[in-house]
C-alpha positions in Angstrom: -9.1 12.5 42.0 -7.5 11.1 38.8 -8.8 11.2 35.5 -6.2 9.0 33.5 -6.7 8.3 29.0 -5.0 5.6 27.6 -4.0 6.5 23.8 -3.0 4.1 21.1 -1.9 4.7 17.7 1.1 2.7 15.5 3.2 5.9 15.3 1.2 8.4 17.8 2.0 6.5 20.9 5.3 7.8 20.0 4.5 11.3 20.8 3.8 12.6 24.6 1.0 14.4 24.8 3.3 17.7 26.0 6.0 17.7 23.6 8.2 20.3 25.8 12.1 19.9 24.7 11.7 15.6 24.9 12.9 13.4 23.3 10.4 10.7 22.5 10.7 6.8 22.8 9.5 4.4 20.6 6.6 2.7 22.4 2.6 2.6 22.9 2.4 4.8 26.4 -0.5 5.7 28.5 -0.5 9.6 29.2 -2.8 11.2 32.3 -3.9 14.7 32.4 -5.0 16.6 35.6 -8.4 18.8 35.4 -8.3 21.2 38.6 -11.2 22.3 40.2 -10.2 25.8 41.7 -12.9 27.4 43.5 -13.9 31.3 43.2 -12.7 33.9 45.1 -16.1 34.7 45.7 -17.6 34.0 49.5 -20.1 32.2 47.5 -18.2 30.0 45.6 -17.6 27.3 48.8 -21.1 26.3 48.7 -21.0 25.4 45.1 -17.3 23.2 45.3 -15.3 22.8 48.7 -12.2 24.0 48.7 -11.0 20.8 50.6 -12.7 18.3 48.1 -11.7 20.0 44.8 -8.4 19.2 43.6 -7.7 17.1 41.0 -4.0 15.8 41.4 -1.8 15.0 38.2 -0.2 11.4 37.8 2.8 10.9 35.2 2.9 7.5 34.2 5.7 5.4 35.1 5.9 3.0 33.1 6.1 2.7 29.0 5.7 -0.2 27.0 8.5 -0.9 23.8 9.4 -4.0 21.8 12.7 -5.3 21.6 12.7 -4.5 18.6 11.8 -0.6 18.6 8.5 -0.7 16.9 5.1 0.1 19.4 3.6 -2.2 20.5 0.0 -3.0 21.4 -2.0 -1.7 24.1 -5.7 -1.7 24.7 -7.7 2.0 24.8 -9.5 2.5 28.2 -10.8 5.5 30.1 -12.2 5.9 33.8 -12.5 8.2 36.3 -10.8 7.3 39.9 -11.8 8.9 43.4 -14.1 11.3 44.1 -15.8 14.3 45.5 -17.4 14.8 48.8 -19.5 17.6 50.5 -19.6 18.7 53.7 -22.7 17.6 55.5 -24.5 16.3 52.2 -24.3 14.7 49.9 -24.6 16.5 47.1 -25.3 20.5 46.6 -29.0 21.7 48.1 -31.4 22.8 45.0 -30.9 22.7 41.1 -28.6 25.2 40.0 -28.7 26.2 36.4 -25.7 27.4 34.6 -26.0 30.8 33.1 -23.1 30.4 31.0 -19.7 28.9 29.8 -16.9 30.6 28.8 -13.6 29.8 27.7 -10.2 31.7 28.6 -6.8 31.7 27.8 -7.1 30.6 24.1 -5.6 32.5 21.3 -4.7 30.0 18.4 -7.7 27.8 18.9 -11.3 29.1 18.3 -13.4 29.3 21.0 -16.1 27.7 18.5 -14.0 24.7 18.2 -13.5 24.3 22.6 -16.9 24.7 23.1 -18.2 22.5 20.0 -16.8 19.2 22.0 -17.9 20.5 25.4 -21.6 19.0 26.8 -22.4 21.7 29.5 -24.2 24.4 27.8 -26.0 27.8 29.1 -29.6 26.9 30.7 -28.5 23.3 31.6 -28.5 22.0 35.2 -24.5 21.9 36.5 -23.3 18.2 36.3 -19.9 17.6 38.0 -20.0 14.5 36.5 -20.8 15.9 33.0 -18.1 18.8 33.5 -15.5 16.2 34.3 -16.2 14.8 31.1 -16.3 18.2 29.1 -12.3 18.5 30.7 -11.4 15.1 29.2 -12.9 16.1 25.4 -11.3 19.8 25.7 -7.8 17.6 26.6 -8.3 15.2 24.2 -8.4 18.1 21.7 -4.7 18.0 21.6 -3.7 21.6 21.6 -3.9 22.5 25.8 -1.2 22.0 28.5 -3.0 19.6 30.6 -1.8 20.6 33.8 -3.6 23.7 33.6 -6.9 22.9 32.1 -9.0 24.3 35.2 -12.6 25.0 35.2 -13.8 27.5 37.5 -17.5 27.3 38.7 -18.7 30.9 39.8 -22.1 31.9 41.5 -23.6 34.5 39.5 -27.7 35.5 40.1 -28.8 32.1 41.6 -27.2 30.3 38.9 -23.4 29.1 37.8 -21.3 30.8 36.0 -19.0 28.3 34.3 -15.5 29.3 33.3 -12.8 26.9 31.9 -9.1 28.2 31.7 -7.3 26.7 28.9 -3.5 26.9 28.3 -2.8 26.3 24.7 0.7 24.3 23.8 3.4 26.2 22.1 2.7 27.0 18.4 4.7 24.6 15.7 6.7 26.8 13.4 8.3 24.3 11.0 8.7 20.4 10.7 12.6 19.3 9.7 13.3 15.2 9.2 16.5 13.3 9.5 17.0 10.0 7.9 15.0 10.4 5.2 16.6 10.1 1.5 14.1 7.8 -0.6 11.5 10.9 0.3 12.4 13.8 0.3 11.9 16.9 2.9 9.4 18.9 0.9 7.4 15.9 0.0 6.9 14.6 3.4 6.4 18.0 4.7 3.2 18.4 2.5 1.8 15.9 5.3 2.8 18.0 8.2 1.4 21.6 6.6 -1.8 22.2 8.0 -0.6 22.5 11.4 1.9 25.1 11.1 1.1 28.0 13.0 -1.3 26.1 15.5 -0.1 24.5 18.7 1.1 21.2 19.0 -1.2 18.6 18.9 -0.6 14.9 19.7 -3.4 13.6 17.9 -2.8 15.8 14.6 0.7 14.8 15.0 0.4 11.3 15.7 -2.2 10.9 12.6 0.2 12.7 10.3 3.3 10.0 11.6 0.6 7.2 10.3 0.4 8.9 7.4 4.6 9.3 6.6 4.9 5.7 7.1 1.8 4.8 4.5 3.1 7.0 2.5 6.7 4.9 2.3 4.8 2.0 3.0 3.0 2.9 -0.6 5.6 3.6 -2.5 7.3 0.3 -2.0 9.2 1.4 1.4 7.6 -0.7 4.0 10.8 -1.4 6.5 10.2 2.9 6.7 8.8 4.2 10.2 9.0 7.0 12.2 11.7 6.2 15.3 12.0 9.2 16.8 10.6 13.2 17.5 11.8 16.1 19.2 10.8 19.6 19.9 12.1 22.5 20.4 12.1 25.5 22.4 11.5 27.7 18.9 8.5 25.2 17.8 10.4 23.1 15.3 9.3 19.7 15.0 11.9 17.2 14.1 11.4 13.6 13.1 14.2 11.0 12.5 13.5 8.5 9.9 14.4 4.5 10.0 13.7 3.8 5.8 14.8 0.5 6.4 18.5 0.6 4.6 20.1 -2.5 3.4 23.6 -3.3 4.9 24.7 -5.7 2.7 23.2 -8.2 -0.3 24.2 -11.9 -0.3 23.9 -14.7 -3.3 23.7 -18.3 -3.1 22.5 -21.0 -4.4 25.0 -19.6 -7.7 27.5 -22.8 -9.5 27.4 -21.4 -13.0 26.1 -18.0 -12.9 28.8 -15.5 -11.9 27.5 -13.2 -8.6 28.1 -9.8 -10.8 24.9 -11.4 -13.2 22.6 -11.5 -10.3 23.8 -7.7 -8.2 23.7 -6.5 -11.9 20.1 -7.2 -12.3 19.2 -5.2 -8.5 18.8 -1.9 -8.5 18.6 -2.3 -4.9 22.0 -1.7 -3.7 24.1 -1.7 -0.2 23.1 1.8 1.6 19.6 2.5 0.1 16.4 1.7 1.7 14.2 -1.3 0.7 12.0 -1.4 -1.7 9.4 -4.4 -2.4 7.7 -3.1 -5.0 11.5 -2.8 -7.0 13.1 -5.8 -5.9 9.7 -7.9 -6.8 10.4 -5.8 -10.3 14.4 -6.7 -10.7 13.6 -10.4 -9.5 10.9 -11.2 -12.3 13.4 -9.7 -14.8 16.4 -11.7 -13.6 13.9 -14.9 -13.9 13.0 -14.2 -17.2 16.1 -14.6 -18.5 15.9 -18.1 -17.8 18.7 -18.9 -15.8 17.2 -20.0 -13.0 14.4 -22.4 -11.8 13.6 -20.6 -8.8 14.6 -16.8 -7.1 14.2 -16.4 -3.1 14.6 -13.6 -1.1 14.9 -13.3 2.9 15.4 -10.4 5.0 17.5 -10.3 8.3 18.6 -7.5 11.0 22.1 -6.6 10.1 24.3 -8.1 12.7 26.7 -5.0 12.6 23.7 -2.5 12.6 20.6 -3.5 14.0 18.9 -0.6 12.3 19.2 -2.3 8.9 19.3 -5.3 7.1 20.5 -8.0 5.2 19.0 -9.1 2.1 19.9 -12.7 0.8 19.1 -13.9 -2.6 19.1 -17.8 -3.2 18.7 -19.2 -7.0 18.1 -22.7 -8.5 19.9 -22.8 -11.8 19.1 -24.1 -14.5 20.5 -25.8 -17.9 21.2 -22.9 -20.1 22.4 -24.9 -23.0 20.8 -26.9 -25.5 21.1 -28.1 -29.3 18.2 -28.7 -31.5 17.5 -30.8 -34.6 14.3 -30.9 -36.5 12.3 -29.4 -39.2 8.9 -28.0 -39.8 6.5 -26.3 -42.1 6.8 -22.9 -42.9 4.8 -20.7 -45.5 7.8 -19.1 -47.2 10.3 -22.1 -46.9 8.0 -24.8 -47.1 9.5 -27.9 -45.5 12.3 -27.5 -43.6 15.2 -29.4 -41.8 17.4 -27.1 -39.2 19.7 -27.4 -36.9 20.7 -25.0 -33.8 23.0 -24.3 -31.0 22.2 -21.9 -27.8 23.3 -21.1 -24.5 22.2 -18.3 -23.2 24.0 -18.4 -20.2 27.3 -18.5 -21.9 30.4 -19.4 -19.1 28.2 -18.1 -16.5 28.6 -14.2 -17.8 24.9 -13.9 -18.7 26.1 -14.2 -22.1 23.9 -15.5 -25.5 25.4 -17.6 -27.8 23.5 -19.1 -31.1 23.8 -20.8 -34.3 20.4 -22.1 -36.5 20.9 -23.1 -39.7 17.9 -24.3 -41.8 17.0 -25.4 -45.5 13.8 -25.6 -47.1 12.1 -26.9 -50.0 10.3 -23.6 -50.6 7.8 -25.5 -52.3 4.5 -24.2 -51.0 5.2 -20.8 -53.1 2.9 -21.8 -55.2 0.4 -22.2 -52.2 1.2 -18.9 -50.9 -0.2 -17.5 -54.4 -3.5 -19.7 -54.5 -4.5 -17.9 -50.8 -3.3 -14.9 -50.5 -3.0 -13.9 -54.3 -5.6 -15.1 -56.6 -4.7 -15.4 -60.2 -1.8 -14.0 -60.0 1.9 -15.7 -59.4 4.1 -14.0 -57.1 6.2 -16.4 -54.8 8.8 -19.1 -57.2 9.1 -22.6 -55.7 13.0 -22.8 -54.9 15.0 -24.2 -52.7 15.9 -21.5 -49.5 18.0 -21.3 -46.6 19.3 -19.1 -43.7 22.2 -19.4 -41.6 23.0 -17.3 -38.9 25.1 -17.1 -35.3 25.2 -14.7 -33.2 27.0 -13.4 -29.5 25.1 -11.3 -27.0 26.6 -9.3 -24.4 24.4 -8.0 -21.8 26.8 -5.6 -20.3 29.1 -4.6 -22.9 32.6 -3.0 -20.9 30.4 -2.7 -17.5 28.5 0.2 -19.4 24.9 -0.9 -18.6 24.5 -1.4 -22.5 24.4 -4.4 -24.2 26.0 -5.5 -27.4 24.7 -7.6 -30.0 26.6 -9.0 -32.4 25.9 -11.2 -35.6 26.7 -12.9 -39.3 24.0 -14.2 -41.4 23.3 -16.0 -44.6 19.2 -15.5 -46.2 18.1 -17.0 -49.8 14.6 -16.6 -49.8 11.9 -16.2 -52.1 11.4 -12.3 -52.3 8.5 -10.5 -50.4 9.3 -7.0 -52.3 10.1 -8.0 -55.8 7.8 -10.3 -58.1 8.8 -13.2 -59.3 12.3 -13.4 -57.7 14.7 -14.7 -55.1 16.6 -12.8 -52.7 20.0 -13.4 -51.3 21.8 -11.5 -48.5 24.6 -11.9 -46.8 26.1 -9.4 -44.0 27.0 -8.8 -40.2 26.0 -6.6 -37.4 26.7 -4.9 -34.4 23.7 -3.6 -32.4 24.2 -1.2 -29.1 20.9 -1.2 -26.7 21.2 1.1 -23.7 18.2 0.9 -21.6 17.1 4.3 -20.2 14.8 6.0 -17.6 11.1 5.5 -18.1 11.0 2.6 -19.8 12.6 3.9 -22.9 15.8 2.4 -24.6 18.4 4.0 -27.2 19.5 1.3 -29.8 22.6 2.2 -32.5 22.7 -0.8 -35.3 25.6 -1.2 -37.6 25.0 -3.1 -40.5 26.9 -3.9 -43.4 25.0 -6.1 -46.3 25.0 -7.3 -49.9 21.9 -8.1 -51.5 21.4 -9.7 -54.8 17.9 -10.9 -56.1 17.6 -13.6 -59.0 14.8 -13.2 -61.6 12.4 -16.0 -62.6 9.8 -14.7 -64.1 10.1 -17.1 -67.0 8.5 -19.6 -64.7 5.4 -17.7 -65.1 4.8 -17.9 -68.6 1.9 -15.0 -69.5 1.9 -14.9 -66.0 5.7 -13.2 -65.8 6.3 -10.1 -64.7 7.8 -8.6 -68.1 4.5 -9.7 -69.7 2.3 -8.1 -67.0 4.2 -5.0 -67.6 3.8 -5.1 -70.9 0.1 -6.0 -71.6 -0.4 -2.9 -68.9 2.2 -0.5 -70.7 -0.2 -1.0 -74.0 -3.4 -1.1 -72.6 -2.8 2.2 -70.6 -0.8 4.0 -73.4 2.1 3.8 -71.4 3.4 2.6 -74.8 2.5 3.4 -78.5 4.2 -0.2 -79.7 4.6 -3.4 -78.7 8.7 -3.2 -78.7 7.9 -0.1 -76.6 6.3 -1.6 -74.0 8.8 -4.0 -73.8 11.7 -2.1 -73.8 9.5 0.1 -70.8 9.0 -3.0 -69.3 12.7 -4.6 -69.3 13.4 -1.0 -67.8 11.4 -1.3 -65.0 12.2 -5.0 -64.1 16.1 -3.9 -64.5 15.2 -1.5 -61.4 13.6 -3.6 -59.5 16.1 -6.5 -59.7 18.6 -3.9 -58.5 21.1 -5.0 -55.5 23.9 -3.8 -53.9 26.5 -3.7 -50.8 25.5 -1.1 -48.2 26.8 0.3 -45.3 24.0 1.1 -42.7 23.8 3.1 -39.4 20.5 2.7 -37.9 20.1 4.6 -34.5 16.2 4.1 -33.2 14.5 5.1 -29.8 11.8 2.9 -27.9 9.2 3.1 -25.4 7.5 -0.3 -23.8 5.3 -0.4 -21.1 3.5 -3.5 -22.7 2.4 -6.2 -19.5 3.8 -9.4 -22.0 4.5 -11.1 -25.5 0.7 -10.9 -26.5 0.0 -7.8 -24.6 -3.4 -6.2 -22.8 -2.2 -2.9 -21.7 0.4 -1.0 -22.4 2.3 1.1 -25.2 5.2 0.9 -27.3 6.6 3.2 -29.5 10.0 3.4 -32.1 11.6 5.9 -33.5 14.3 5.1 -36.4 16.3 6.9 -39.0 19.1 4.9 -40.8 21.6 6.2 -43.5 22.2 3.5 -45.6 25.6 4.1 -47.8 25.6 2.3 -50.9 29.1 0.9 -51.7 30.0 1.2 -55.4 26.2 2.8 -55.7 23.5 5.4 -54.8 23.0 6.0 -51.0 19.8 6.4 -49.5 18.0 7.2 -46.0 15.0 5.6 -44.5 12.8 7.4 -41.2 10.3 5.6 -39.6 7.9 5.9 -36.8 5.4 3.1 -34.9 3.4 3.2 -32.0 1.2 0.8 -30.2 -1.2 1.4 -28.0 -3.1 -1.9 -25.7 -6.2 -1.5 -24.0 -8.6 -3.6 -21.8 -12.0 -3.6 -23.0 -13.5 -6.1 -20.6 -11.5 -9.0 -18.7 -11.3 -11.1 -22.1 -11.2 -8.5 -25.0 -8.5 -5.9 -26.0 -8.5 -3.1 -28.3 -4.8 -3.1 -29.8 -4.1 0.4 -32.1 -1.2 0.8 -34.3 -0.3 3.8 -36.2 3.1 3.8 -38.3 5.0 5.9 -41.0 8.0 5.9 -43.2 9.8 8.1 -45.7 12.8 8.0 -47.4 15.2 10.2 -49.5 17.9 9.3 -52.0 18.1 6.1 -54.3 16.3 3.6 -52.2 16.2 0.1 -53.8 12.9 -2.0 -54.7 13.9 -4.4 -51.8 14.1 -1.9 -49.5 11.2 -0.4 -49.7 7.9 0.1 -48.2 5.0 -2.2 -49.2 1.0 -1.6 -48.5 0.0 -5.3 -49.0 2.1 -8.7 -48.0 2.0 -10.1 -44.1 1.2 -7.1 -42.6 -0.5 -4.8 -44.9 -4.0 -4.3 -45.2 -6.0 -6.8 -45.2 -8.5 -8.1 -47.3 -6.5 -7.5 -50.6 -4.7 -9.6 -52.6 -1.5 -9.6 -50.6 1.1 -9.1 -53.2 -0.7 -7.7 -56.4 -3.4 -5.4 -55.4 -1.7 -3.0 -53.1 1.6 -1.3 -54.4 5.0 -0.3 -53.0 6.8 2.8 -52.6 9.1 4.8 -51.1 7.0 6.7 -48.1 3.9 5.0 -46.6 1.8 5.3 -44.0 -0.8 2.8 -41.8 -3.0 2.5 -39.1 -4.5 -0.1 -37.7 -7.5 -1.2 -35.2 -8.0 -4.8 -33.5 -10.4 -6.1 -31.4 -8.6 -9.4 -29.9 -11.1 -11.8 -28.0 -10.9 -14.9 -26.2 -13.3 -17.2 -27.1 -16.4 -17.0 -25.0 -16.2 -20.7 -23.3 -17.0 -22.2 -20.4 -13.1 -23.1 -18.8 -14.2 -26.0 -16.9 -13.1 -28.5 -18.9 -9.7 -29.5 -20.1 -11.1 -29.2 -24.1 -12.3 -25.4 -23.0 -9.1 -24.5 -21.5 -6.6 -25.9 -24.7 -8.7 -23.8 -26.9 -8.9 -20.6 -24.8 -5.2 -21.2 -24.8 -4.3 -21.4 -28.1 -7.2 -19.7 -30.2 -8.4 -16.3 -30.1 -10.8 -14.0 -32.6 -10.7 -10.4 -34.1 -12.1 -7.9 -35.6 -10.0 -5.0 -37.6 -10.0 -2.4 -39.9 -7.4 -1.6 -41.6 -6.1 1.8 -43.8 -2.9 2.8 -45.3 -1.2 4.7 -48.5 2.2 4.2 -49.8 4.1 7.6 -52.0 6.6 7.2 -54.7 7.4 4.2 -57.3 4.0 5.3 -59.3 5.5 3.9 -62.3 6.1 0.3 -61.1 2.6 -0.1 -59.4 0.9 1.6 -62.7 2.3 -1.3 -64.4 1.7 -3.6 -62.4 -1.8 -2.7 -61.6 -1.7 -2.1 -57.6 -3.2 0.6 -56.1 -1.2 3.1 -53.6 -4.1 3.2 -51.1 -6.3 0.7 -49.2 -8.5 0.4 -46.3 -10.9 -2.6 -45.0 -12.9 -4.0 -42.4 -13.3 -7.4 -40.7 -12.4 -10.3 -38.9 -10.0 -13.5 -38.1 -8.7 -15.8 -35.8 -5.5 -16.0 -34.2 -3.8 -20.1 -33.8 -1.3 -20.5 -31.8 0.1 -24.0 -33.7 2.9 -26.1 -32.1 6.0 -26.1 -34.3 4.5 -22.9 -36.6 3.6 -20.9 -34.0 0.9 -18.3 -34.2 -1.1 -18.2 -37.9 -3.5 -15.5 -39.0 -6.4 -16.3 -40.6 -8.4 -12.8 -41.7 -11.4 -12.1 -43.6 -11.2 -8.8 -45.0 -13.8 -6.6 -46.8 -12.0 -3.8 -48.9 -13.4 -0.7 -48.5 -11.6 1.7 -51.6 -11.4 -0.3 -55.0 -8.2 -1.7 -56.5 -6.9 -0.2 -59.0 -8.2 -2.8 -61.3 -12.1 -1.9 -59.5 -12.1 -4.9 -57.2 -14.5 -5.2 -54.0 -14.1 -8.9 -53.8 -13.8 -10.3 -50.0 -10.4 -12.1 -49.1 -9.3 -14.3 -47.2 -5.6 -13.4 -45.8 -3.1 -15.8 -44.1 -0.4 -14.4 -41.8 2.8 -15.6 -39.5 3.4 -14.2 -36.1 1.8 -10.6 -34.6 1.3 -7.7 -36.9 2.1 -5.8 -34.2 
């Protein structure tokens, strides 16, 4: 009689069910175990089970099924009994016997709790052949016995059966070693294997754990990874060889303009290491979004020199890199503007950047800035601006993995740190990004600048600066006389119209996990200190920390968090320094003459950013939701130092607010903030008045 088990499993129908110093093919299999029927020695026993009808021959099977390709294949699970028993003179055994009990021999590893928890037949029951054949095939499709000696052994004891079943448990696995493997290593993989050291083999523990090495790669990004081959020894080691799917060679086409070193540059995947998806899916969207190309794709083939790896082919569309602009705009600091500009940032094919913009404005909505965002007060001068600046990028400066920026540049704008003034600078720079592990990237800045500012306070009339200063320097008793408080005054302005050349180094550190340019998840943090040697005058030093911090709320709403702080030491310039209010201060304030400046300052910040709650099935519905979201904030900061220029000018060294705005994203001025702020600690002048606030570009 044969009782034969067919076994499926993706990687466990690569392990026999003996694993006795074989090496194991990859292939789906059907494995047969033999359950002997050996009759007592007792006179008795013949009448229970014929000697000449008992045996139960074993059956190896002969054939095993394997792709072409190495991996199993499929095979259907099936189990049924074949031939049978017969009894002399009857057909089956005269009366009911009852089994008195069932015992279990030969087992040491395995408890004799766990046998005899899958087996049917228990004491008191009437003896089934049937049902005992079927107890043989659970015991064996435990995993742990040598099937060729899985006997049971009926006995007549008292009338009744005494049922023994002989067990013969597989050698005991002492330790699992793997070959192949280097994206994984040993002692991670081994984790997998560790609850069956010590016990005897098993083909279904160990075929469960192969499914669960291959998820495991298959998980991580590894999904050409299997299990090809196992072996045991004599001294219970298991070994497994590992296929992790290496890559032969990488090939790029499609390429006219873009040198191959640009593209193998931007994959980390390299000849020799095992495939990844999860990375090259990473490398490829990077390489896109430098916007050489119209379209990345990707193909995999068997390696025609090694069948056990592959070939991975990269094909690109490019696309024109170049492209010169001329136009104009509105802007709130320039006011109208003409410019003209110059890019390619595919330079020669090198992955280079090159630029020029140039622009001139008007700068004649200065005195619209003031109306908004500062009430009855005049801050911004109506003059005539421009900028002018080209620059060269270097991705890979001398094959280093760090890139090089390089610059000159022209500004004459109306100031944002200094009342009443104009500010000129004109310098160069050389900026060194190195992009590390973890998403974090050193940068080293050079930076050599001159900076003059231009006063025009007399524009102002009772509204200039001197005479602010000098109205406060009385009222306060700053100043006992009126030639006093000017000459305290003139002092002050003197310092603030302070330029100078400078030398700067300015080494910073960042961390960016954010998922895009308006962000819902995600972090980023900086870290910068930057000696700053004045040429001809004093030196100074600023430090400065931000982070940022984006989380989902709901599937429309973020929370975005911003905490940042700066100090200084040494003679650190007005224009340099740190102000509370202006773009992106606190809201809610008079943006330029309620909140002061200063040499050390710290903010946080908290927004709520929503789209707007509209149905999107309409083309109306879906412009807006594109371009238009809402927010709600609350703002706090402080700024330390320069008490004696914010005393006389009124402003206050500490704010904090609450409210809300909307966000427009505005063809040709990009994204404008419009924010409603209620201040929460009093100017210094003992105003709670609401204001409205209007901001250019992301505060953070």
């Amino acid at each position: 009689m044969f009782l034969t088990v067919s076994k499926r499993s993706s990687a466990g129908s690569r392990v026999s069910q003996r694993l006795v110093s074989a090496t194991l093919a990859v292939g789906v299999f059907t494995t047969s175990f033999t359950g002997i029927w050996a009759p007592a020695l007792a006179s008795d026993a013949s009448d229970v089970l014929p000697a000449e009808a008992s045996d139960l021959k074993s059956e190896t099977p002969k054939e095993a099924s394997t792709s072409a390709s190495g991996a199993p294949s499929d095979a259907s699970t099936s189990s049924e009994f074949t031939g049978k028993l017969t009894y002399p003179g009857q057909s089956k055994p005269a009366g009911n016997l009852t089994v008195d009990d069932v015992k279990i021999e030969g087992n040491r590893l395995v408890p004799t709790e766990d046998i005899l928890g899958v087996v049917k037949t228990k004491r008191g029951d009437k003896f089934d052949r049937d049902v005992l054949l079927q107890d043989l095939k659970a015991i064996n499709g435990m995993g742990y016995f040598d099937d060729r000696s899985l006997q049971a052994l009926p006995e007549m004891s008292n009338g009744g059966v005494l049922l023994k079943i002989r067990v013969q448990e597989n050698a005991p696995i002492t330790q699992f070693s793997f070959e192949g493997n280097q994206a994984l290593g040993s002692e991670e993989l081994s984790h997998v294997f560790a609850n069956q050291l010590g016990k005897p083999q098993n083909l279904n523990d160990l075929s469960s754990s192969i499914d669960k090495v291959e998820h495991l790669y298959h998980e991580k990004g590894f999904l050409l990874a299997r299990v090809v081959d196992v072996k045991d020894d004599p001294d219970g080691n298991i070994s497994l060889k590992v296929n992790e799917g290496q890559i032969d060679s990488v090939q790029i086409g499609g390429n006219r303009k873009t040198k191959d070193f640009i593209i193998r540059n931007a994959l980390k995947l390299k000849p020799g290491m095992a495939y990844n998806e999860k990375q090259l899916t990473a490398d490829l969207r990077k390489l896109y979004a430098n916007g050489y190309f119209q379209d990345i794709r990707r193909s995999l083939q068997p390696s025609p020199t090694n069948p056990d790896k592959y070939v991975l082919k990269v094909e690109v569309d490019e696309k024109r890199s170049g492209s010169v602009g001329v136009g104009g705009g509105v802007d709130s600091v320039a006011g109208p503007f003409g410019n003209l500009s110059f890019s390619d940032n595919n330079f020669r094919g090198r992955g280079q950047i090159v630029s020029f913009n140039s622009q001139m404005g008007a700068g004649m909505f200065g005195q619209g800035v003031n109306a908004i965002n500062n009430p009855g007060n005049g801050y911004m001068v109506n003059k005539n601006n421009y900028q002018v600046e080209a620059t060269f990028i270097e991705p890979n400066f001398m094959k280093t993995g760090t890139s090089l920026a390089v610059s000159g540049f022209g500004r004459n704008f109306s100031s944002m740190m200094v009342d009443q003034s104009t500010q000129r600078t004109l310098g160069a720079s050389a900026t060194f990004t190195k992009k590390l592990r973890n998403n974090m990237a050193l940068n080293l800045g050079l930076i050599g600048e001159n900076t003059s500012l231009r006063d025009y306070s007399n524009m102002f009339g009772a509204d200039g600066a001197l005479s602010q200063m000098t109205n406060r320097a009385l009222a306060t008793g700053m100043a006992s006389s009126q030639a006093g408080a000017a000459a305290l005054a003139q002092s002050v302005r003197d310092q603030q119209l302070k330029g100078g050349t400078f030398m700067t180094v300015n080494p910073s550190l960042t961390y960016d996990t954010r998922d895009g340019v308006d962000p819902t998840k995600g972090t980023f943090a900086k870290a910068s200190v930057g000696p700053s040697l004045g040429m001809g005058g004093p030196s100074f030093m600023k430090m400065g920390v931000s982070a940022s911090k984006y989380i989902p709320v709901t599937k429309d709403v973020t929370l975005a968090t911003n905490v940042q702080a700066g100090s200084a030491l040494g003679g650190m310039p007005q224009f340099a320094q740190y102000r509370l209010g202006g773009w992106n201060g606190v809201r809610g304030y008079r943006m330029f003459s309620d909140l002061g400046t200063g040499t050390g300052m710290l903010m946080a910040t908290a927004e709520l950013r929503s789209r707007l709650p509209l149905p999107r099935n309409s083309k109306v519905a879906k412009v807006v939701d594109k371009h238009v979201k809402i927010t709600a904030f609350a703002d706090v900061g402080k700024v330390m130092g320069n008490g004696l220029t914010n005393n006389l000018y009124s402003r206050s060294s500490m704010g904090a607010s609450v409210g809300f705005g909307v966000r427009l994203n505005v063809p040709m001025l990009g994204l404008i903030r419009i924010d409603y702020g209620l201040p929460l600690v009093s100017s210094i002048l003992g105003d709670f008045t609401p204001r409205v606030t209007v901001g250019f570009g992301d505060r953070f």
